[in-house]
C-alpha positions as CSV (number, residue, x, y, z in Angstrom):
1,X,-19.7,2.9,7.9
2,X,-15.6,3.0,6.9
3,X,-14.7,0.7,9.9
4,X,-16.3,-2.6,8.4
5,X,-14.6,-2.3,5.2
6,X,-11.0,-0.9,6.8
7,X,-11.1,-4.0,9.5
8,X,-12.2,-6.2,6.3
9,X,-8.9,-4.9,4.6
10,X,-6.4,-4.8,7.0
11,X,-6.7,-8.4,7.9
12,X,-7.5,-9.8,4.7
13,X,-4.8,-7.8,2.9
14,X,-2.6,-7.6,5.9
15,X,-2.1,-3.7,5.8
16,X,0.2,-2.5,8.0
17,X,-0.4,1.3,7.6
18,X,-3.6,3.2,6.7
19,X,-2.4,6.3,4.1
20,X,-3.9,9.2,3.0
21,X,-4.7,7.8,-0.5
22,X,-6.8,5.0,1.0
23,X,-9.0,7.0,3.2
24,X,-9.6,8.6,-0.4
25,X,-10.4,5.5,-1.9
26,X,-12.8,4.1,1.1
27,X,-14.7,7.5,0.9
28,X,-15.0,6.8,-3.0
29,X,-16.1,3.5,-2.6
30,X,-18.8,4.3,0.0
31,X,-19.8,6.8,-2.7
32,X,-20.2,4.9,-5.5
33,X,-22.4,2.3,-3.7
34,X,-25.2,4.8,-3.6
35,X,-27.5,3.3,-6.4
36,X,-29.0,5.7,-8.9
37,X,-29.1,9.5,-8.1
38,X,-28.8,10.3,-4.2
39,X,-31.5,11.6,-2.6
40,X,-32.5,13.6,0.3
41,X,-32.9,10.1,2.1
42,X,-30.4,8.1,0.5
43,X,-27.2,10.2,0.5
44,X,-24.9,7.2,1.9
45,X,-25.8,3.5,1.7
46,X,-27.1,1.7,5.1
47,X,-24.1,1.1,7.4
48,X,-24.6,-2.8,7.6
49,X,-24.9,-3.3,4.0
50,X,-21.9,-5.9,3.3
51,X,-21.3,-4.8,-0.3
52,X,-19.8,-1.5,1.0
53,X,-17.1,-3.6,3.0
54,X,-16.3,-5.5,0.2
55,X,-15.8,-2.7,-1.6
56,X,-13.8,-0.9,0.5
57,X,-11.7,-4.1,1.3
58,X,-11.3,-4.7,-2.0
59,X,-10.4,-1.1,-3.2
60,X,-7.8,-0.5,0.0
61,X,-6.3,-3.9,-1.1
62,X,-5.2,-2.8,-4.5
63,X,-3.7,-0.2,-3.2
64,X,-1.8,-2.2,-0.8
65,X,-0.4,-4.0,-3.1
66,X,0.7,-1.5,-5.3
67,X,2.2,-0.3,-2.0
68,X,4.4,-3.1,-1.5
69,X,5.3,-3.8,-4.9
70,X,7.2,-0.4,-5.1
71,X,8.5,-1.3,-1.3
72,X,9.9,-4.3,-3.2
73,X,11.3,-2.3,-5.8
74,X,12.9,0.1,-3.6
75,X,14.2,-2.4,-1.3
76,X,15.6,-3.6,-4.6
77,X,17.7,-0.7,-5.9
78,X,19.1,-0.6,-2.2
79,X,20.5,-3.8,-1.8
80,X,22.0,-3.2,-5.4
81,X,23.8,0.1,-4.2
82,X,24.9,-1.3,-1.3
83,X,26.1,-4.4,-3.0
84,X,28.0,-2.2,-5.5
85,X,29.5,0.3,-2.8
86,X,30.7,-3.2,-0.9
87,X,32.1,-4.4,-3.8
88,X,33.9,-1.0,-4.3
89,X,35.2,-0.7,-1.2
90,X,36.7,-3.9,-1.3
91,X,38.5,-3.2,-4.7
92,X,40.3,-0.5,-2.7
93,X,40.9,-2.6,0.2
94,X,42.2,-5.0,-2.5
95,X,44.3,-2.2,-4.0
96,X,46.1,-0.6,-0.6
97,X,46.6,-4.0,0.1
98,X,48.5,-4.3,-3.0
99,X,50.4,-1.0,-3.2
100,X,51.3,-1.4,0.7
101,X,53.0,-4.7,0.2
């Protein structure tokens, strides 16, 4: 019943990596597709309705994104300590240079 929705997501979200916090969120979304109370014979929705991947697509795809904007983010604060450990090192580069002259 997942499958349809994951295979929905990962192509139309282009997810890279399945995490424990989505499997959560497809099992939520299959469970809040049930309509009205669940019964004896209606605890999960039928397998090929398309609803259910949609809502698992869409649900895994917010997610995602969240995902990579703090992969940006990260990315981010990297480059900038990197960028200021370069620009350090050459200040003391810059500095022997000028006290061995």
């Amino acid at each position: 019943m997942v499958f349809p929705g994951i295979f929905r997501a990962i192509s139309q979200h282009r997810i890279k990596v399945i995490t424990e916090e989505m499997k959560i969120k497809a099992a939520e979304a299959i469970a809040s597709s049930i309509e009205g109370q669940p019964s004896r014979s209606y605890i999960i929705p039928d397998s090929l309705d398309k609803d259910v991947a949609i809502r698992i697509s869409n649900e895994l795809g917010k997610i995602a994104k969240k995902n990579k904007s703090q992969k940006w983010l990260i990315g981010y604060l990297i480059i900038n300590k990197f960028w200021d450990i370069y620009s350090l090192v050459a200040k003391i580069k810059k500095y022997i240079g000028l006290m061995t002259k």
